[in-house]
C-alpha positions as MATLAB code, in Angstrom:
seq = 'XXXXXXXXXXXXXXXXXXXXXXXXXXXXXXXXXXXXXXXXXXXXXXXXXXXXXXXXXXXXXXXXXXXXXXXXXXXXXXXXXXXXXXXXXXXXXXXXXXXXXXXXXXXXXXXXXXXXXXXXXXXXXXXXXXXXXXXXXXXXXXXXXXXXXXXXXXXXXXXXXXXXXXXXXXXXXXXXXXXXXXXXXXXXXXXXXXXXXXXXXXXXXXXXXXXXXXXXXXXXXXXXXXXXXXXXXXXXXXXXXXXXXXXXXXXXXXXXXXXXXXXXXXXXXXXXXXXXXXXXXXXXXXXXXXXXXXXXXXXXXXXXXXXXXXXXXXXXXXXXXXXXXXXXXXXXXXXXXXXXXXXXXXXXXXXXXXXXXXXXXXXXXXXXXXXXXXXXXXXXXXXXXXXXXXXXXXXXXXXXXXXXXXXXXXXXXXXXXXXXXXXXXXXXXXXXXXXXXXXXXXXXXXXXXXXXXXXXXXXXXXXXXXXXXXXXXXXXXXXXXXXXXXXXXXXXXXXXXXXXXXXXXXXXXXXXXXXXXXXXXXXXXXXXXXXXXXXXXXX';
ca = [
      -7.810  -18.892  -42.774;
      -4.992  -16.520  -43.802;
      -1.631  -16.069  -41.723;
      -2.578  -12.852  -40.967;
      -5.626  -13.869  -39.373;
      -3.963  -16.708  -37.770;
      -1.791  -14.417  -36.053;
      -4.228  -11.797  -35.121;
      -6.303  -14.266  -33.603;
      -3.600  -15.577  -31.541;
      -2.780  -11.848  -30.827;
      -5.905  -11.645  -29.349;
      -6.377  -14.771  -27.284;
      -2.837  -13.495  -25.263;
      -4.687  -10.275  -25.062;
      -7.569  -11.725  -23.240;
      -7.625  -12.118  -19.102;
      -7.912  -15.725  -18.722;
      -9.375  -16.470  -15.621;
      -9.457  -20.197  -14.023;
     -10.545  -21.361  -11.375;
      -9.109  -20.999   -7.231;
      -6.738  -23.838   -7.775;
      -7.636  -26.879   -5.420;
      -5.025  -27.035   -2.018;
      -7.127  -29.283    0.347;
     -10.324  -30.180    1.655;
     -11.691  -31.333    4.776;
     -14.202  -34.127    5.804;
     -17.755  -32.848    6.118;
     -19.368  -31.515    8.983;
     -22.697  -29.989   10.545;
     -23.261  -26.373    8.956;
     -23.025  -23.795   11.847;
     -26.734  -22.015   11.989;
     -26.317  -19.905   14.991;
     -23.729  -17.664   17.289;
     -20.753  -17.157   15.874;
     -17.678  -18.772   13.475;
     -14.304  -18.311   12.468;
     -11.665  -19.766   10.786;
      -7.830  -18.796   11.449;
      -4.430  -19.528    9.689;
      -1.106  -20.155   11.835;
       2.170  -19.336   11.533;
       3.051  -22.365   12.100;
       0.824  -23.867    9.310;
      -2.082  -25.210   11.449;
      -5.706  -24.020   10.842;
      -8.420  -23.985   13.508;
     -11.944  -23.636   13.097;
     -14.105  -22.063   15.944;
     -17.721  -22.483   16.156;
     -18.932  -20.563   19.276;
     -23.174  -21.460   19.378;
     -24.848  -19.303   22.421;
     -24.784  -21.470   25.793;
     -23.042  -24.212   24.040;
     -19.422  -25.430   24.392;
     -17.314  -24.145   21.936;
     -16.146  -26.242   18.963;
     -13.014  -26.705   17.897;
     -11.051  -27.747   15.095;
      -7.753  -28.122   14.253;
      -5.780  -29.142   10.725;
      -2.268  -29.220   10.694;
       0.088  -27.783    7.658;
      -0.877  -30.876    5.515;
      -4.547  -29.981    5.983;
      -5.096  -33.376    7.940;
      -7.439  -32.671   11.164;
      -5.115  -33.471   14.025;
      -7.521  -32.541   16.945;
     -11.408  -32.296   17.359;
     -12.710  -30.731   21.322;
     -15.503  -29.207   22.851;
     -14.452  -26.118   25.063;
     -16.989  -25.520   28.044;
     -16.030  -21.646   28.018;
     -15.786  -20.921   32.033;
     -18.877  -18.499   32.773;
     -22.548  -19.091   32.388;
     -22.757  -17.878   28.697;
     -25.907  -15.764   27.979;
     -27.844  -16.134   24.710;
     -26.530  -12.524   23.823;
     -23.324  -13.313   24.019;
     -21.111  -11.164   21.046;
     -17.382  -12.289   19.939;
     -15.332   -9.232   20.549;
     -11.827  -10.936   19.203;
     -10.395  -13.856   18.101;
      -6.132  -13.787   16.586;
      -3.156  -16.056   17.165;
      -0.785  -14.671   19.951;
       2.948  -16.578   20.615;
       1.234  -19.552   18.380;
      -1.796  -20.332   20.171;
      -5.529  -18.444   19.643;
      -7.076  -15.645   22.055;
     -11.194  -15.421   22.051;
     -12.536  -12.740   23.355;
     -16.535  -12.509   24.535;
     -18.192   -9.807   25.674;
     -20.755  -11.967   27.874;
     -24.383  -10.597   29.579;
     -24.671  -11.853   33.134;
     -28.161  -10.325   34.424;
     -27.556   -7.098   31.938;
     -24.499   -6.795   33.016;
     -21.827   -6.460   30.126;
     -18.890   -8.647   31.289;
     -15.757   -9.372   29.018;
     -13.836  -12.812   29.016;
     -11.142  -13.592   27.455;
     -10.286  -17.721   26.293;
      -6.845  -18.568   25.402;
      -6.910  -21.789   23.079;
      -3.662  -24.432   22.488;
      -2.757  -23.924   18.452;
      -1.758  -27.482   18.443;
      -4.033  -29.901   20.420;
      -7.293  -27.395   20.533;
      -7.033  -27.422   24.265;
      -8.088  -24.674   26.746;
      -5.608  -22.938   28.528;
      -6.858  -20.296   30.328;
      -9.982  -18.092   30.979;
     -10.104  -14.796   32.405;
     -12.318  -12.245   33.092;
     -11.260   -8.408   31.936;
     -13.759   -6.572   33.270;
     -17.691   -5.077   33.313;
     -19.575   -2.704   32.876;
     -22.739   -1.095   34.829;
     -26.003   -3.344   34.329;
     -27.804   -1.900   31.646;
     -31.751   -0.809   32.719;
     -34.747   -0.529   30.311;
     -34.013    3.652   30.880;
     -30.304    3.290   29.172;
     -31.614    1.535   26.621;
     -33.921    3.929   25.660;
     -31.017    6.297   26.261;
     -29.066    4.783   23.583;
     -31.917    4.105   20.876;
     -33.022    7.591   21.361;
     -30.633    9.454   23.090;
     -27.569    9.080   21.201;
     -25.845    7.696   24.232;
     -23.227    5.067   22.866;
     -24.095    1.646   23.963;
     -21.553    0.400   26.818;
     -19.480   -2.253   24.843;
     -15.977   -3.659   24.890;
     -13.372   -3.082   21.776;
     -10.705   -5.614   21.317;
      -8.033   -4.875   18.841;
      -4.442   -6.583   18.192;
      -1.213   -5.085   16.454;
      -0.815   -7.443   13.155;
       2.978   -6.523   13.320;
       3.534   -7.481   17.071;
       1.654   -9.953   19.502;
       0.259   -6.986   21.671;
      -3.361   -6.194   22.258;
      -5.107   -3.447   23.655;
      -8.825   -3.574   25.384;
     -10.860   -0.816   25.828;
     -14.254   -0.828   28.138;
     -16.412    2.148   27.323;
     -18.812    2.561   30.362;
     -21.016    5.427   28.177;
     -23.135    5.990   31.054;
     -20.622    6.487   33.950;
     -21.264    9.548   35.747;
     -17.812   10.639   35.585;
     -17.054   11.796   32.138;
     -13.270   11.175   32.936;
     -14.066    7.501   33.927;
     -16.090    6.693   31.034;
     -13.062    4.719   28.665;
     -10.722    2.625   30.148;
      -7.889    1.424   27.560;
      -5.544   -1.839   28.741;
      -3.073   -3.327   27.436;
      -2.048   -6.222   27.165;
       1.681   -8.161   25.725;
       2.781  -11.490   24.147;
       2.655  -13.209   27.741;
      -1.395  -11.932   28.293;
      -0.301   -9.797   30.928;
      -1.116   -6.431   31.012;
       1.658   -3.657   30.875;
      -0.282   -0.709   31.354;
      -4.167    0.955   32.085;
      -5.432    4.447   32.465;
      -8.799    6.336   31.793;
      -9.511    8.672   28.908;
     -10.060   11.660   30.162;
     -11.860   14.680   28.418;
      -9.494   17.334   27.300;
      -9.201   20.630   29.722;
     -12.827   18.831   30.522;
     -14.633   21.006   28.214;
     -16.920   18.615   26.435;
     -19.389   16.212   27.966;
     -19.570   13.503   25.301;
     -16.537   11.147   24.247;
     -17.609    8.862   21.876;
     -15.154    6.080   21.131;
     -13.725    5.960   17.293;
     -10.974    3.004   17.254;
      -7.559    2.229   18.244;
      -4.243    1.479   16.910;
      -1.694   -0.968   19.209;
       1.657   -0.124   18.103;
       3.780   -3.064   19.016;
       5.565   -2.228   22.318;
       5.626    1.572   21.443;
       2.148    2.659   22.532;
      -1.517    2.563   22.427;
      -3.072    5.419   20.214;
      -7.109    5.539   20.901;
      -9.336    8.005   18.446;
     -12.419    9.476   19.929;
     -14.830   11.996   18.948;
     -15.537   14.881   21.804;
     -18.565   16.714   21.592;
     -20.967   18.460   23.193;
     -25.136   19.585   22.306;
     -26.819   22.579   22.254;
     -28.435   22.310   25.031;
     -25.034   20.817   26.973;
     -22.329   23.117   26.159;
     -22.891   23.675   22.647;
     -21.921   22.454   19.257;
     -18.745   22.151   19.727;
     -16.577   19.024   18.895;
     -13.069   17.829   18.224;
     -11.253   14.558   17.008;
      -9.061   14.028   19.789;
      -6.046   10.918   20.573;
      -4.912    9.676   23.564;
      -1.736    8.084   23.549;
      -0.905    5.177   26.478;
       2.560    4.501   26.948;
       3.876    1.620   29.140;
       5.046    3.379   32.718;
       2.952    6.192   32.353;
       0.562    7.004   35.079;
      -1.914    8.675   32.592;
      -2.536    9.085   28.697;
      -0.918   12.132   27.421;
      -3.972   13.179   25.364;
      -4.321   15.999   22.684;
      -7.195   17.743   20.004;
      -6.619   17.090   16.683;
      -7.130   20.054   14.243;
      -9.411   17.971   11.995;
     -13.315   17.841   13.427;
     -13.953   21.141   14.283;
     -18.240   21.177   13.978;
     -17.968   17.610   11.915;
     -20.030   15.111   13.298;
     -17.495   11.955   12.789;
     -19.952    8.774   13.589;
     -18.078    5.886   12.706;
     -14.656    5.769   11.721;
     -11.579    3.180   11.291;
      -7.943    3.422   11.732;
      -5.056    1.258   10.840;
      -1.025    2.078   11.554;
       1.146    2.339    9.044;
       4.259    1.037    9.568;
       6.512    2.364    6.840;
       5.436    5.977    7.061;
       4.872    5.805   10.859;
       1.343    6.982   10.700;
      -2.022    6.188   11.393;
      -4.530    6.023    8.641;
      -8.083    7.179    9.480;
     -10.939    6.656    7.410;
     -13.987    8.545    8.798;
     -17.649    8.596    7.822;
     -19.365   11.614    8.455;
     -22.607   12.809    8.750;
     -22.978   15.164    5.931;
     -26.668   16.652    6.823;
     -29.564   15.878    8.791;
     -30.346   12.256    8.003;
     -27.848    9.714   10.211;
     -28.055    7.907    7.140;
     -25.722    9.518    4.626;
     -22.123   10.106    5.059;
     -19.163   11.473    3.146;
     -15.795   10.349    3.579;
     -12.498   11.381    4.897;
      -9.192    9.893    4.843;
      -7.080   11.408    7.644;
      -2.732   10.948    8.299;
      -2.111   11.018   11.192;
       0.982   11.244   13.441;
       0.318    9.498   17.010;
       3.809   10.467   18.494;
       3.700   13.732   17.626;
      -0.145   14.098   18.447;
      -0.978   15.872   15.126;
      -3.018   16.009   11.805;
      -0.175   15.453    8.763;
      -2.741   15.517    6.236;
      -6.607   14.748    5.242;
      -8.548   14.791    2.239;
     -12.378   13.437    0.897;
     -12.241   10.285   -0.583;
     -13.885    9.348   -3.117;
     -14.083    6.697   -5.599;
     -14.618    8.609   -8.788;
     -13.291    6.883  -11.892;
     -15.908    3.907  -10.399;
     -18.192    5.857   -9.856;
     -17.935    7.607  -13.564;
     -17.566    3.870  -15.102;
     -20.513    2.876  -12.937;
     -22.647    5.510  -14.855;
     -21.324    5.660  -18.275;
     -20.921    1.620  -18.835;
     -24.376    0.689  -16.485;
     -26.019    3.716  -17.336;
     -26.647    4.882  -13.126;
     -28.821    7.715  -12.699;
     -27.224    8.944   -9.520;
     -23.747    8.941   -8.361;
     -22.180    5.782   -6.287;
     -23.089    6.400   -2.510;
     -21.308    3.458   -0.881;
     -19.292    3.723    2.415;
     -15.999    2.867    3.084;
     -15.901   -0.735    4.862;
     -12.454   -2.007    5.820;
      -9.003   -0.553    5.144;
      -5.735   -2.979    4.301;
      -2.581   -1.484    4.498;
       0.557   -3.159    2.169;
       4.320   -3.916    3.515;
       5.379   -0.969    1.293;
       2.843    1.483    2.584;
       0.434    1.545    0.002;
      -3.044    0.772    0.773;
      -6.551   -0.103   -0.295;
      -9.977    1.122    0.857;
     -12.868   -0.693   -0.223;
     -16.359    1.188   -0.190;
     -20.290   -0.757    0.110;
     -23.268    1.008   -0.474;
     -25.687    0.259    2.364;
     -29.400    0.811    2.755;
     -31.068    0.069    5.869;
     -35.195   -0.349    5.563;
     -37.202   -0.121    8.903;
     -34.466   -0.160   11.525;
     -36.970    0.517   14.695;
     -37.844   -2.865   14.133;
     -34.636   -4.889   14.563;
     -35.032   -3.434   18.414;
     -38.776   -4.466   18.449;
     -40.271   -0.085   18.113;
     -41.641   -0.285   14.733;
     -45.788    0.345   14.992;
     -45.784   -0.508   11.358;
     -47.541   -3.834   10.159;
     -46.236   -3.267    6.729;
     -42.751   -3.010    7.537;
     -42.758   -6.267    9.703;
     -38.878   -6.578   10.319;
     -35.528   -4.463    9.590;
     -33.352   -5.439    6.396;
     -30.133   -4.231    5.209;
     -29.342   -3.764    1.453;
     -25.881   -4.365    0.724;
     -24.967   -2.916   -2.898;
     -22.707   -2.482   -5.432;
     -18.804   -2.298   -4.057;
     -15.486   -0.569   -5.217;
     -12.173   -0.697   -4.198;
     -10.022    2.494   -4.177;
      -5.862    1.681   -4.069;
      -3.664    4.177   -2.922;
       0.172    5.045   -2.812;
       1.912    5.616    0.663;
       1.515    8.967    0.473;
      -2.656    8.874   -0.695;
      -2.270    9.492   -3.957;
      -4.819    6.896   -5.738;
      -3.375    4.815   -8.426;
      -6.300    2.495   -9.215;
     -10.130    2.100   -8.611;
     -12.378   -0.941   -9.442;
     -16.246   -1.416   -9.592;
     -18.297   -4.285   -8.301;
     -21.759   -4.806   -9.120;
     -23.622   -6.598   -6.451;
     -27.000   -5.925   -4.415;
     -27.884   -8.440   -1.344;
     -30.789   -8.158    0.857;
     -30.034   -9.423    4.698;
     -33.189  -10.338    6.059;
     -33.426   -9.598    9.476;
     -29.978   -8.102   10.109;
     -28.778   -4.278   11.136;
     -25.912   -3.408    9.775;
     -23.580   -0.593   10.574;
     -20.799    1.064    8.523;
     -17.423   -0.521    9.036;
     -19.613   -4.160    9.729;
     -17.303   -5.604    7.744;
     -13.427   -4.638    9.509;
     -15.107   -5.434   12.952;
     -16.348   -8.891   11.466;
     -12.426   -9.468   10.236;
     -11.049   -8.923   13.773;
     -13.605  -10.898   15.590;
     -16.090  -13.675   13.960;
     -18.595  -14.078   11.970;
     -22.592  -14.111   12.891;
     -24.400  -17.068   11.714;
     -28.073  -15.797   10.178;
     -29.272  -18.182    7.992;
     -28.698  -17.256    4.225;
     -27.304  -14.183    5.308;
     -24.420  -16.184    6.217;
     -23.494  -16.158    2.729;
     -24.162  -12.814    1.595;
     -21.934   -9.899    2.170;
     -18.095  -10.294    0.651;
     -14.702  -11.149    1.488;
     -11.468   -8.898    0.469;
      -8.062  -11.371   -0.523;
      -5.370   -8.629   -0.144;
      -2.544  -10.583   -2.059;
       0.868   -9.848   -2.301;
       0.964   -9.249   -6.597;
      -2.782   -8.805   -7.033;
      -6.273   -8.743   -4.648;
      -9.489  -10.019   -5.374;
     -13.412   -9.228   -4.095;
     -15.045  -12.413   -3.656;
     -18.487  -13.162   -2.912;
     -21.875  -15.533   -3.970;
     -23.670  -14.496   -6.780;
     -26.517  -15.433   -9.201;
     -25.341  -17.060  -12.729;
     -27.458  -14.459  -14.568;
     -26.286  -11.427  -12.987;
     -22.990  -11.620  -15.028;
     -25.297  -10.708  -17.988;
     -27.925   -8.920  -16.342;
     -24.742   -6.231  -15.278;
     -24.153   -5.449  -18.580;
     -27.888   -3.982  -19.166;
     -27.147   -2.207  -15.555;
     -30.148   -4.231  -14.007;
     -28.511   -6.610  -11.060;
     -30.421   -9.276   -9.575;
     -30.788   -8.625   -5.846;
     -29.751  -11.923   -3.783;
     -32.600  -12.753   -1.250;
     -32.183  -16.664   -1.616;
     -28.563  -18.032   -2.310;
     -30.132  -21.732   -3.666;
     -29.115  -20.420   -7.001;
     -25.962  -19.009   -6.484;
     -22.555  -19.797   -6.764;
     -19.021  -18.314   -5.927;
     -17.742  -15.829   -8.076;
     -13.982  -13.813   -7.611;
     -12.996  -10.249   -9.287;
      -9.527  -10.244   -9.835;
      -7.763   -6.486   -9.232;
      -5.498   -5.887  -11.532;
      -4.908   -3.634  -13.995;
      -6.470   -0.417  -15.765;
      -9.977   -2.536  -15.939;
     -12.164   -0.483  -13.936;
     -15.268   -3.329  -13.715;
     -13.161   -6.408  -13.447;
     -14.475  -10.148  -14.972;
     -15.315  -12.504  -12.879;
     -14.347  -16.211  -12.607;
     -15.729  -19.110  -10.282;
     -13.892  -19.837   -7.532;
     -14.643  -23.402   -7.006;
     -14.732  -24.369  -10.732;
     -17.261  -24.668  -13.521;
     -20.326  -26.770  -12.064;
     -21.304  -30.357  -12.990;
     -24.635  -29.190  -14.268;
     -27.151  -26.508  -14.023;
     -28.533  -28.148  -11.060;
     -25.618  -27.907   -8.970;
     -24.083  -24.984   -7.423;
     -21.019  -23.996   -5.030;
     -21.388  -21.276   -2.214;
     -18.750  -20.378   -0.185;
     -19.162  -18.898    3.403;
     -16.833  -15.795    2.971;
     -16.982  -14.486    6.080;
     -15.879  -17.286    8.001;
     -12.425  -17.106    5.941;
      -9.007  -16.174    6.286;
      -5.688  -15.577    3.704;
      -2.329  -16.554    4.459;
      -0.134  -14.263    2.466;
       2.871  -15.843    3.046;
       2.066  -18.963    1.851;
      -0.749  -17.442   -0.771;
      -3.302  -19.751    0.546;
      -7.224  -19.107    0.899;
      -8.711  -21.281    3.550;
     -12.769  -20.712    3.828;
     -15.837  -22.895    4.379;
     -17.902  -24.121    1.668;
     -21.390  -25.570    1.598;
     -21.719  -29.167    0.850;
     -25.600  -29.793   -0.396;
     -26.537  -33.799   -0.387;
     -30.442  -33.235   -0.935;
     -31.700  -31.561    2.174;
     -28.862  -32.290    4.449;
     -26.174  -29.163    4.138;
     -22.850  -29.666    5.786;
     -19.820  -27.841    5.236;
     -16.074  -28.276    4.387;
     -12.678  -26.433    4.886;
     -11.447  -25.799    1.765;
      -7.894  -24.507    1.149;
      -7.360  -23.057   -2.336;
      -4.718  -20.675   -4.157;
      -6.078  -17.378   -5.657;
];
């Protein structure tokens, strides 16, 4: 070998991305794999971890590590109502060092919404409240909201991740009163609520006010997004994007139309406050034609003090989508959704887009006639992750090739943000399907379970679709860089053999950026018993 070559081989190894594994923090003793109700897994500021398991009409389990990873406190948490098998986790965050649960709880049809506060240290109860209900729901509003596009009555729970303030808000959708229809409280650092009013429909011109999402603004204010709207045959096609600011000591919400939705049908959309640049971000999906199906994308600045549109613009992830097709050889152009939004101390942000199918979604509520299409699935596809400047100028965009089926599960855009905020739903192996976004402070990473073969199967543009996870491990794509399709690299480590294989339940996870540490559960298989560990690791 020549010096030349010596050297341009060397050359070439530095030039490589050299990717090992999540390196190793802690791990926890084994325990029983949660199968059903809800999970989550939470990082303190004061170093602890606590683990939540929340089974329907079972007492809730709790776990708690302290900052050496050494389980300090193990206690079963009888909640404080009569807990219905329907019972949905609406929030769970630390507040003032210990952990609020929220459950939105069914007591004969009746929505009802509770709210648990749990000791950070010794995993003890403190206190158990109920918020509020909502009108008992009858077999006629059901059929109202499959059919009727009536929003379901629901509770939305949402907490300022700069401040310990939280804001509720109970949308009663089929409340006679269109002015009485959402509530918003809110609620400070002590759980005590500073201030409540109704959102009322502007100059009350339009007879629907479907509710978007909310941004708590420390001690500042409450800023709540809906859509107003009206039908043909009820006032006409008229509609607006409207916020309602609540301010603590006001008697109402000063509310006001934003210049944005004029004859846009906005269906789902997500909103996050920036604090550098003192706006809120919207990302919106809207329905682009006839099917409820496909959507296009806005991203929307907002300014809630003012009460005014600053900017908006389409969003799209282009240079994926044009690597998608050039290096995978796509026929048609990348049609995913945007999922979840993460904003950056300086301002900067990332949006990261799914594409979603849904097959036979009558079914999930029991209405499909069809023998053939037995039960509803959801397709979760390929991803990529658009980064943006403060200001919303994009500076980098990856691609992810992926495609999961989730048996059995309805899925709705933005699944993944409300999943973040609250907990996540134990289905069988569609526990460990879907992704997980580590928004570091130097680089990010998508991480999620994959086959072995599909890193080679990408490269001929023909992905694998995960039905059964037996055969998968857990891969991370590092986000860094001009490298549009990132590599991938195991986060748990090259395997033993070919027999063995390490999954990792993503969405029971949670990333301390401070201290740059990944806590998450991972699957433990010991022949046909499956139990699970907390694992701590560093991207």
């Amino acid at each position: 070998m020549t010096r030349f070559t010596s050297v341009l081989l060397l050359l070439l190894l530095f030039s490589l991305p050299c990717f090992a594994q999540f390196k190793p923090v802690a791990e926890s003793a084994p325990f029983e794999e949660p199968k059903t109700g809800y999970a989550k897994l939470i990082q303190l500021k004061n170093g602890n971890t606590m683990y939540l398991y929340m089974p329907a009409k079972e007492a809730i389990e709790v776990k708690v590590y302290d900052a050496a990873h050494k389980q300090k406190a193990v206690k079963a948490i009888a909640p404080g109502f009569d807990q219905s098998k329907y019972a949905v986790v609406k929030g769970v965050f630390e507040l003032g060092g210990n952990v609020v649960v929220t459950i939105c709880n069914y007591e004969e049809h009746r929505p009802e919404l509770y709210r648990i506060v749990i000791d950070g240290n010794n995993g003890e109860k403190l206190s158990v409240d109920k918020l509020g209900e909502l009108d008992k729901m009858t077999y006629g509003k059901g059929m109202g909201v499959l059919f009727g596009h009536v929003a379901l009555p629901d509770f939305f729970v949402r907490k300022d991740p700069n401040s310990d303030n939280y804001a509720v808000v109970m949308l009663n959708s089929f409340e006679s009163d269109r002015n009485k229809r959402i509530l918003i409280t809110w609620y400070g650092p002590d759980n005590k609520e500073i201030n409540r009013a109704y959102y009322t429909s502007p100059s009350d011109k339009y007879k629907y006010m479907d509710y978007l999402d909310m941004a708590v603004i420390g001690s500042a204010q409450v800023s709540v997004l809906a859509y107003a709207h009206n039908t043909p045959s009820h006032g006409g096609r008229e509609s607006e994007l409207v916020i309602a600011n609540l301010k603590a000591g006001a008697k109402s919400v000063d509310i006001q139309e934003l210049p944005f939705a004029h004859d846009l049908n906005i269906r789902y959309a997500l909103t996050r406050y920036n604090p550098v640049n003192k706006q809120i971000l919207m990302v919106a999906a809207i329905q682009t034609g006839r099917s409820e199906n496909v959507f296009g994308s806005a991203l929307v600045f907002i300014d809630p003090f003012e009460g005014k549109v600053i900017d908006s613009k389409t969003i799209f992830p282009a240079k994926a989508n044009a690597a998608s097709i050039s290096m995978f050889g796509r026929k048609g152009d990348f049609n995913g959704i945007p999922q979840n939004l993460f904003v950056n101390a300086d301002g900067s942000f990332a949006v990261v887009f799914e594409e979603m199918a849904v097959e036979n979604p009558h079914s999930f509520y029991g209405m499909s006639t069809s023998t053939a299409d037995s039960y509803t699935k959801t397709i979760l596809g390929n991803l990529a992750v658009s980064q943006y400047d403060a200001k919303g100028d994009e500076t980098n965009s990856y691609f992810i090739p992926k495609s999961q089926e989730m048996e059995g599960q309805l899925l709705h855009p933005f699944y993944h943000s409300l999943r973040d905020g609250a907990a996540a739903e134990m289905h069988g192996q569609n526990t460990y399907k879907s992704f997980a976004y580590i928004y570091g402070k130097d680089r990010s990473y998508i991480v999620f379970n994959d086959a072995d073969k599909n890193e080679a199967e990408e490269k001929r543009g023909k992905i694998a679709t995960i039905i059964y996870v037996n055969q998968s491990d857990g891969y991370y794509f590092p986000l860094i860089g001009t490298d549009i399709v990132p590599p991938r690299g195991l986060v748990f480590g090259q395997p033993n053999d070919k027999h063995e294989h390490k999954i990792g339940m993503f969405g029971v996870s949670d990333y301390d950026r401070d201290r740059n540490v990944y806590a998450m559960l991972q699957l433990d298989r010991e022949g046909r018993s499956k139990e699970v560990n907390v694992v701590w690791l560093q991207p």
